[in-house]
N, C-alpha and C positions, 0 to 999 in steps of 0.2 A: 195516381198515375198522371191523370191531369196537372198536380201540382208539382211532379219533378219537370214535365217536359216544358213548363214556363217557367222553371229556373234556367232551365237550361237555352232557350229558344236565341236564335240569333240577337235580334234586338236587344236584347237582356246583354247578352254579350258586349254590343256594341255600346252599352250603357257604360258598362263599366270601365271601360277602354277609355272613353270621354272622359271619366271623373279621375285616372289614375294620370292620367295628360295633364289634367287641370291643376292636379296635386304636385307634379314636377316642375310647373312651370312657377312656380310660387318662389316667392326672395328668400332666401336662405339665411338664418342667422350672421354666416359668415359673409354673405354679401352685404349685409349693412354700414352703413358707414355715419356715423353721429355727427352731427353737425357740431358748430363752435360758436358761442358769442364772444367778440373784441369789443372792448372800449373805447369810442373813437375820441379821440386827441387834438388839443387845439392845430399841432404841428404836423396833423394828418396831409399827406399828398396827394391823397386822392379822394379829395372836395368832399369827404363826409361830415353829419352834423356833428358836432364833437359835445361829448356830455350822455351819448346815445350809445347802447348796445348794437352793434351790428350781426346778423349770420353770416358768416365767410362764405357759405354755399350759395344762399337766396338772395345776401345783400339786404334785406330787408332790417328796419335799424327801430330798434326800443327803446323806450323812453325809461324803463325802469321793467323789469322778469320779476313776476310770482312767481315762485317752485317752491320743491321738495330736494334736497341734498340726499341723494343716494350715499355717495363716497366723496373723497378726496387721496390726492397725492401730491407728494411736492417733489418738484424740480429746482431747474438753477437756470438763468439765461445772461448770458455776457455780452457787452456792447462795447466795443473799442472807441465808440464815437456816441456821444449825448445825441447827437443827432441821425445816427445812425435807423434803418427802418429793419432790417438784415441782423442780427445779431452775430456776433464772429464765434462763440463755440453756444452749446445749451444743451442739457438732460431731460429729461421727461420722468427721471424716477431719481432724481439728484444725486446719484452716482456713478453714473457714467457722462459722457458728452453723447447725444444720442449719431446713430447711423450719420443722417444727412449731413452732419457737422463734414466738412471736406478737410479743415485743417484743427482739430480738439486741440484745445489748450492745454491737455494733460490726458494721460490715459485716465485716470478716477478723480471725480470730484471730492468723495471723500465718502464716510460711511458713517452712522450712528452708532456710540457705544452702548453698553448694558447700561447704563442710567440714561439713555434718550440724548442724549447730547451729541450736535455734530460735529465729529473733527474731520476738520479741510486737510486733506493731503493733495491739492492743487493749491499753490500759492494763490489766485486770485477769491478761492473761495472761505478763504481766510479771515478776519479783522482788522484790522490794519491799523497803525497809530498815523495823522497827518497833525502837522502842529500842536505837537503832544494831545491830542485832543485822540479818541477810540473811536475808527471808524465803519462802519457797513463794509463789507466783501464788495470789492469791484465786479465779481459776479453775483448778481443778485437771486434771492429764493423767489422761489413761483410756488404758488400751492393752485395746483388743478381740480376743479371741481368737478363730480360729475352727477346733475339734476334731471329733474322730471319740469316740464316749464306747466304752469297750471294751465294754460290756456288751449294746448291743443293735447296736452298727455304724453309728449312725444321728448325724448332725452334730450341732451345736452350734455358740453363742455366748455368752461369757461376757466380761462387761468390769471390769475392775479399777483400781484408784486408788488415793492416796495411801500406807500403808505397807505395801501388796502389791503395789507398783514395786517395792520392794528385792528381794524373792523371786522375783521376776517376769525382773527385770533380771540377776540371779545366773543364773535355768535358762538367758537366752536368751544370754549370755555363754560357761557351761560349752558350749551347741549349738553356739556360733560357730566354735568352736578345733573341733569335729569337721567340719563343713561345709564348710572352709575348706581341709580338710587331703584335702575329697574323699571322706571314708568314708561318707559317708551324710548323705541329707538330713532337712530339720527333722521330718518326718512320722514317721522311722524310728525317736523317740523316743520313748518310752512314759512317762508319768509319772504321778504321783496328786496332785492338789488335792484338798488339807485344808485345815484353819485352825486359827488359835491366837487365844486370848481374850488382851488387850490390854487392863489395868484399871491402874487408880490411883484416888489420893480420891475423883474428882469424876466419870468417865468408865471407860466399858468397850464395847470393840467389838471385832469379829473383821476379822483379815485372813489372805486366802488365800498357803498356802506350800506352793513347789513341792516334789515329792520329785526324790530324785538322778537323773537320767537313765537308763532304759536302751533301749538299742541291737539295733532289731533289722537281720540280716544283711541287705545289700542285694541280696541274692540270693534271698530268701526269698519266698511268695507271700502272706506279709504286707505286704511292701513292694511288690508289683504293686494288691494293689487298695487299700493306701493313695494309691496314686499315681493309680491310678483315681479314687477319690474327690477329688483334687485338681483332677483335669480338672473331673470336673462341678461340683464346688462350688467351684472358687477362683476364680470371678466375681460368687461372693453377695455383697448388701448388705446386713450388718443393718438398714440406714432400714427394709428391710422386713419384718423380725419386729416393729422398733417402730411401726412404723403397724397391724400385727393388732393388738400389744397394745394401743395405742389404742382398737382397736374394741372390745374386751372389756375394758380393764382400765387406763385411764386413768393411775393412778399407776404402773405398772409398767412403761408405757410411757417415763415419763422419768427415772424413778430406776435407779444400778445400782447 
């Protein structure tokens, strides 16, 4: 008897009241919003150290990210002007021009066929010949990353382009031969983006290069809550870190 009427007693009541408040008030998957690291550039505008990762959200700028690659995706981003900050159309999934684009260069960038190959049905996403010579699409691919940074366990977004495809394309090749063979998946890799300055007479910019892979045990409790972190975050969409930057920071939202 004693023991039902202190389950039941006010107090007790008002216990639980406090703990069911405390559970509501809590960030919601859907309210999160993943941060982004840029690249900053010698022909940055706004005084950054160029050579450096920047977070769009904190500002805070790295010298080179330990992670983990959860996923990736590729896009497309078009710039009417080399010097442009603003890019004039761009995709996030390289087949459409996404939402914020105000004027898309085309309704479809273009689609992959059944052997992996993509064909451009936007003219600029195309090849192109210039003085008989075969050139790059004047809109250029982006592959979007999305990692675990080792340093505080917390995700990321990072998109790259033109000649930090080749470094890019080297790590996700060296991953493929282990993945394939069943030892472990892409998360289980651990690497560091750096960068290298990239000058001649006229020009200088940096692009990001991967280090050599390494490999942690699949057995390990490393590789359970990176797998974790898969679950929950491998249905993000960066559209939505670039619509925060939008709210707060206009040019960072369309440049990477």
């Amino acid at each position: 008897m004693n023991k039902t009427n202190k389950n039941h007693s006010p107090k007790n009541h008002g216990h639980k009241a406090k703990k069911s408040q405390t559970s509501g008030d809590r960030l919601h998957e859907s309210d999160l919003v993943i941060r982004r690291f840029m690249l900053n550039q010698p022909n940055s505008r706004l005084g950054l150290q160029p050579g450096y990762f920047r977070n769009t959200f904190s500002g805070q700028e790295y010298q080179s990210l330990r992670a983990n690659v959860l996923l990736w995706h590729r896009g497309r981003v078009y710039f009417e002007d080399g010097q442009d900050v603003v890019p004039a159309c761009k995709s996030n999934d390289g087949r459409q021009p996404m939402n914020l684009v105000e004027r898309p260069k085309a309704e479809t960038c273009g689609h992959w066929n059944g052997d992996g190959w993509f064909v451009a049905e936007c003219p600029l996403a195309a090849w192109r010949f210039y003085n008989g010579r075969r050139c790059s699409p004047l809109c250029q691919e982006t592959w979007s990353f999305l990692g675990i940074l080792e340093a505080d366990g917390f995700p990321f977004w990072i998109s790259l382009k033109g000649q930090s495809l080749r470094s890019v394309r080297q790590f996700l090749s060296m991953c493929q031969e282990v993945i394939k063979a069943g030892q472990n998946e892409l998360f289980d890799c651990s690497i560091t983006l750096s960068t290298q300055l990239i000058q001649g007479r006229s020009f200088a910019y940096y692009v990001v290069r991967f280090s050599d892979p390494q490999w942690i045990p699949k057995t390990s409790a490393q590789h359970r809550k990176l797998k974790g972190h898969l679950r929950r975050y491998g249905l993000a969409d960066i559209q939505h870190t670039f619509d925060a930057e939008q709210a707060t920071e206009p040019t960072a939202a369309m440049a990477t």
